[in-house]
C-alpha positions in Angstrom: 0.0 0.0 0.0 1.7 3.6 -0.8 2.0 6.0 1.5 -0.4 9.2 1.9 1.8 11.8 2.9 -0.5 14.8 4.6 0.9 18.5 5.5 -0.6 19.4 8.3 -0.7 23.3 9.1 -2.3 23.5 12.6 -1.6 25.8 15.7 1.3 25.4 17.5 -1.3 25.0 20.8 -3.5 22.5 18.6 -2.9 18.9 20.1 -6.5 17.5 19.6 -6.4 17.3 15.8 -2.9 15.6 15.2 -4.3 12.8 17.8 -7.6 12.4 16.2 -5.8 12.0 12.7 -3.4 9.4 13.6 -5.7 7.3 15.8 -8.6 7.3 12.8 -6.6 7.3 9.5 -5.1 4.3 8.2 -1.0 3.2 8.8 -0.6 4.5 5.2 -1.4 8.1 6.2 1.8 9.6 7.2 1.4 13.0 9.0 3.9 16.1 7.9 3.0 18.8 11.4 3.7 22.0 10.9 3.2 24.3 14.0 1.7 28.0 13.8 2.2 30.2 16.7 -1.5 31.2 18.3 -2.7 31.2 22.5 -5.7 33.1 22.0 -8.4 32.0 20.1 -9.2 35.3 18.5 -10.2 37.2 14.9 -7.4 39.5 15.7 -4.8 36.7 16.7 -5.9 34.6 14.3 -6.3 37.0 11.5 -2.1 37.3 12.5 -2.0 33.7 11.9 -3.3 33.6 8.4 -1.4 36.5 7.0 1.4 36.1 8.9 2.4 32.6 9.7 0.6 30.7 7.5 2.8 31.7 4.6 6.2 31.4 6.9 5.0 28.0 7.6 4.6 27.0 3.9 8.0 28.1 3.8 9.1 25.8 5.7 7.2 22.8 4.0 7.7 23.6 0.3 9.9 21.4 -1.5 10.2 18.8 1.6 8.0 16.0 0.1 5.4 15.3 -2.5 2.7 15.6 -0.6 -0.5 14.1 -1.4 -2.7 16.3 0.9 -2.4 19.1 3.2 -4.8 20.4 5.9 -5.2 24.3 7.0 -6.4 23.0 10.5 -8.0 25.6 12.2 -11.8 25.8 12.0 -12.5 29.5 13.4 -9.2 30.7 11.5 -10.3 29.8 8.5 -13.3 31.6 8.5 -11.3 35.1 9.9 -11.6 36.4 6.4 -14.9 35.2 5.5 -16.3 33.2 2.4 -14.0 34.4 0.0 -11.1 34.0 2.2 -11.6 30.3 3.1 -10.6 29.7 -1.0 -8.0 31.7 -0.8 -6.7 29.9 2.5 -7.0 27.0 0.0 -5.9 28.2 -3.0 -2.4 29.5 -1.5 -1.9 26.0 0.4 -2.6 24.1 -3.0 -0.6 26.4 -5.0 2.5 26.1 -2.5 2.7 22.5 -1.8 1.6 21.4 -5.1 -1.7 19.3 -3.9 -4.9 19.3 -3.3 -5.8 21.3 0.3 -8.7 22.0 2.4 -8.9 24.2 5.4 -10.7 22.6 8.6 -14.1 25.2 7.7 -13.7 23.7 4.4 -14.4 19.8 5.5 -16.7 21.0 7.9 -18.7 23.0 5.0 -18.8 19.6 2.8 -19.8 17.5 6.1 -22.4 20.1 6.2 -23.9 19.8 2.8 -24.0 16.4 2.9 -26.1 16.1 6.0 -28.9 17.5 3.5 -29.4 20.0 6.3 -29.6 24.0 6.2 -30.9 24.4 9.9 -27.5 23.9 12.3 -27.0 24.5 15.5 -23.4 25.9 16.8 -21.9 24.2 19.7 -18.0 25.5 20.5 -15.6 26.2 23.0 -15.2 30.2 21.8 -16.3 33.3 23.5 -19.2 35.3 22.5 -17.7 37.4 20.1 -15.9 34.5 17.8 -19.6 32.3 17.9 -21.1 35.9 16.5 -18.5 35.7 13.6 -18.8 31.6 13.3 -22.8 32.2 12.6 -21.9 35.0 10.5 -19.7 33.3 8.2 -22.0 30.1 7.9 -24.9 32.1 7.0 -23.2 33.5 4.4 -22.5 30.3 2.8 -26.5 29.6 3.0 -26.8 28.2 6.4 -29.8 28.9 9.1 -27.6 28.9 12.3 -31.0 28.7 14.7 -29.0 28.8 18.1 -25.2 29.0 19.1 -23.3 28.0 22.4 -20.0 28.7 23.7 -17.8 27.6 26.8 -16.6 31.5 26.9 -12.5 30.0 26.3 -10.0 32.0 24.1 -7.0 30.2 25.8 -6.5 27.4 23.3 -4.3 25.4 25.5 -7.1 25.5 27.9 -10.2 24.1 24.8 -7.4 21.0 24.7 -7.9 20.5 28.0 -11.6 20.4 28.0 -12.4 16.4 28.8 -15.2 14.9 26.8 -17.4 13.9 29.5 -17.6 18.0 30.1 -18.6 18.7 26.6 -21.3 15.7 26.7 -22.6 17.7 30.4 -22.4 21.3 28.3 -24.4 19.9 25.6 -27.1 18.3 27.9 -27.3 21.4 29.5 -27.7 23.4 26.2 -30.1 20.5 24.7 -33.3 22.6 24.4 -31.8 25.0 22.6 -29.9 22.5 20.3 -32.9 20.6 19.4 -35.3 23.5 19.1 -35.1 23.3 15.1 -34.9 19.9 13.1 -31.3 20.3 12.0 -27.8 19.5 12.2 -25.0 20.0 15.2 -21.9 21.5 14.4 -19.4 21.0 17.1 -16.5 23.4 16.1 -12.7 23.5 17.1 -9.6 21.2 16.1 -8.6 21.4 19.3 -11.7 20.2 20.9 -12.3 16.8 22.1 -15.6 16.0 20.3 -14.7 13.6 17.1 -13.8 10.5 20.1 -17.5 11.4 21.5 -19.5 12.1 18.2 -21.5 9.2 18.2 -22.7 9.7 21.8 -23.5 12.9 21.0 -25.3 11.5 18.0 -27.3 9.4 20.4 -27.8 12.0 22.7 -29.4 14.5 20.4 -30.9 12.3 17.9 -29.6 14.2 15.3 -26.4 14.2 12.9 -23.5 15.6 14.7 -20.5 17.0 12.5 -17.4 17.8 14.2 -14.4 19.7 12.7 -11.6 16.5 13.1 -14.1 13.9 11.7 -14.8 16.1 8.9 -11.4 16.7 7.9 -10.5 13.1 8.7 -13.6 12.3 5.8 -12.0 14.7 3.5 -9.4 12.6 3.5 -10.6 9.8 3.4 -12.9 10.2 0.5 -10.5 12.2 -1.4 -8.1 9.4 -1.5 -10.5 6.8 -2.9 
């Protein structure tokens, strides 16, 4: 079986998404990390990130292997500069590395579509002010985003650390809101514990729950067949 080599452009605080992709992809996936500086969780910080590091860190990649994949994998990053700016997150990646890329909103936006679903409801770990701009971006790609919750974290070290029996207790606790509308639940953040806990959550809510690691770990996936 030949190897799948993936670039993987994630925050340097990210730790959830690297252990989500190499506990659910195959052996022949071989993982290529590089590491963005970001703590805060942030449109300013992470507005930094895209025009900043991002580039720097393809830099550092370009040239190193022929890679098969690579991943932008930050969700609320790569919706910092809207719908038009999640292309060109893509575009850049592809054009650097020489293969096909997706950014995390990306997969999560095709995970979306193929739930069949326009009605979602936002579950996350952000503050106020970043679920504002999440809903605002998705309903600009056509989405009814019917109700929103946050933990109230900007400290991305501090989202890894959120254990998935806590996000199972802030999702019962936010349930009436959730299933308000016939929809779908996006659980958003790369660095959130929710792909290991999606089917409970599935149970839970009696829904289709789309997380930001599954989706890019379908991307994948499906891309490679």
């Amino acid at each position: 079986m030949s190897l799948s080599r993936v670039a993987l452009l994630i925050p340097n605080t990210d730790i959830t998404l690297e252990t989500d992709l190499n506990r659910e992809l195959p052996n022949n996936y071989v993982i290529h990390t590089q590491r963005l500086p970001l703590m805060e969780v942030g449109l300013e910080a992470e507005k930094k990130m895209v025009s900043e590091s991002l580039p720097s860190a393809l830099d550092n990649l370009e040239g190193v292997a022929d890679f098969d994949f690579a991943v932008f994998g930050c969700t609320s990053a790569s919706a910092v500069y809207g719908r038009e700016g999640v292309g060109q997150i893509e575009k850049l990646v592809s054009e650097r590395l020489g293969c096909i890329a997706k950014s995390a909103l990306g997969a999560v936006l095709d995970q979306l579509k193929r739930t069949g679903s326009k009605n979602i409801a936002l579950v996350t770990p952000y503050d106020d002010e970043l679920n504002a701009f999440m809903m605002e971006v998705l309903r600009e790609f056509g989405f009814n985003v019917y109700y929103s919750c946050g933990m109230g974290l900007r400290n991305d070290i501090e989202i890894a650390k959120v254990e998935p029996v806590e996000i199972i207790e802030f999702v019962k606790n936010n349930i009436d809101g959730i299933t308000s509308v016939d929809g779908t639940v996006l659980v958003s953040c790369t660095n959130l514990r929710a792909t290991e806990i999606r089917e409970d959550l599935n149970l839970i809510l009696k829904r289709p729950v789309v997380t930001s690691n599954q989706s890019i770990i379908s991307w994948l996936l499906n891309e490679h067949r």
